[in-house]
C-alpha positions in Angstrom: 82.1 91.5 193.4 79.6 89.3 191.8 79.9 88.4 187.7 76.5 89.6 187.2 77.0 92.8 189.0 79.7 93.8 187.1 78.4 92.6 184.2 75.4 94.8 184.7 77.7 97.8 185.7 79.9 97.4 182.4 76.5 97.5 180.4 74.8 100.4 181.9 78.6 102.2 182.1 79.2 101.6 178.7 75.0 103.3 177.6 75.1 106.2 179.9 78.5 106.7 178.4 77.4 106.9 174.1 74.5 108.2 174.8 76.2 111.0 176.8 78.3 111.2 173.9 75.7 111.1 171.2 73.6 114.0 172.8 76.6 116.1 173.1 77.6 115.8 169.3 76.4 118.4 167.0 74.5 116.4 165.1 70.4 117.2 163.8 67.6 114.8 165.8 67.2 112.5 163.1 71.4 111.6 162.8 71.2 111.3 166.7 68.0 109.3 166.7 69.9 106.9 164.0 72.7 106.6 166.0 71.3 106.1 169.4 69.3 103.1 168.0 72.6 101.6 166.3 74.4 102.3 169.8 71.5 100.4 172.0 72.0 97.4 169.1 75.6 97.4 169.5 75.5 97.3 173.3 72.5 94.9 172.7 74.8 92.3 170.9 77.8 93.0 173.2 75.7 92.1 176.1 74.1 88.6 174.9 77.7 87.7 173.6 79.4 88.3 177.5 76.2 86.5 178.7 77.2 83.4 176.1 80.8 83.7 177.3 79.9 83.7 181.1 77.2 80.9 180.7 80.0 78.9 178.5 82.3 79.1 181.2 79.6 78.3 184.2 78.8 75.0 182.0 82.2 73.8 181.5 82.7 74.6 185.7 79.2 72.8 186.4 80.9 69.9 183.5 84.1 69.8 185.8 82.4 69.6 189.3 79.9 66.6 187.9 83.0 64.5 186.9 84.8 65.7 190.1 82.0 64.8 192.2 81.4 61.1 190.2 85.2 60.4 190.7 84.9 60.8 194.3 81.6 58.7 194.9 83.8 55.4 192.7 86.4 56.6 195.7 84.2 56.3 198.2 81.8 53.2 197.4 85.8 51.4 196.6 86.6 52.4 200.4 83.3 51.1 201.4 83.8 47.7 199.0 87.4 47.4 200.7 85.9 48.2 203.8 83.1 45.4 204.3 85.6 43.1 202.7 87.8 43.7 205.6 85.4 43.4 208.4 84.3 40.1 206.3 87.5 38.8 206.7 
């Protein structure tokens, strides 16, 4: 399973489930209106903070695989060096 795909299915989980909740209380229009807007600002901000989390983490991967991939071309252009120095020889 994809990140964003369950990213996407914990988001629309979490709004079908308080505002299933919210219409269901016995509450007047304007107290459920109130708290339906404070519920879609809550899962609002929950949502950009998992998407600053997962982009964190895909920088710091993309961080790692750049110094990975620069350790391995100095590995390679030494084999070459050592290589042509050999046939050189």
């Amino acid at each position: 399973m994809s990140v964003t795909r369950f990213l996407a299915g914990f988001i629309v989980g979490g709004a079908i489930g308080a505002i299933t909740g919210i219409l269901l209380a016995p509450k007047s229009g304007e107290e459920t209106r109130a708290m339906l807007a404070d519920s879609a600002k809550e899962a609002m901000e929950k949502a950009n903070e998992t998407v600053k989390e997962i982009q964190s983490k895909a920088d710091d991967v993309v961080s790692d695989l750049q110094k990975k991939g620069d350790e391995i071309k100095e590995k390679l252009q030494g084999l070459i060096n050592q290589q042509k120095s050999e046939a050189e020889a």
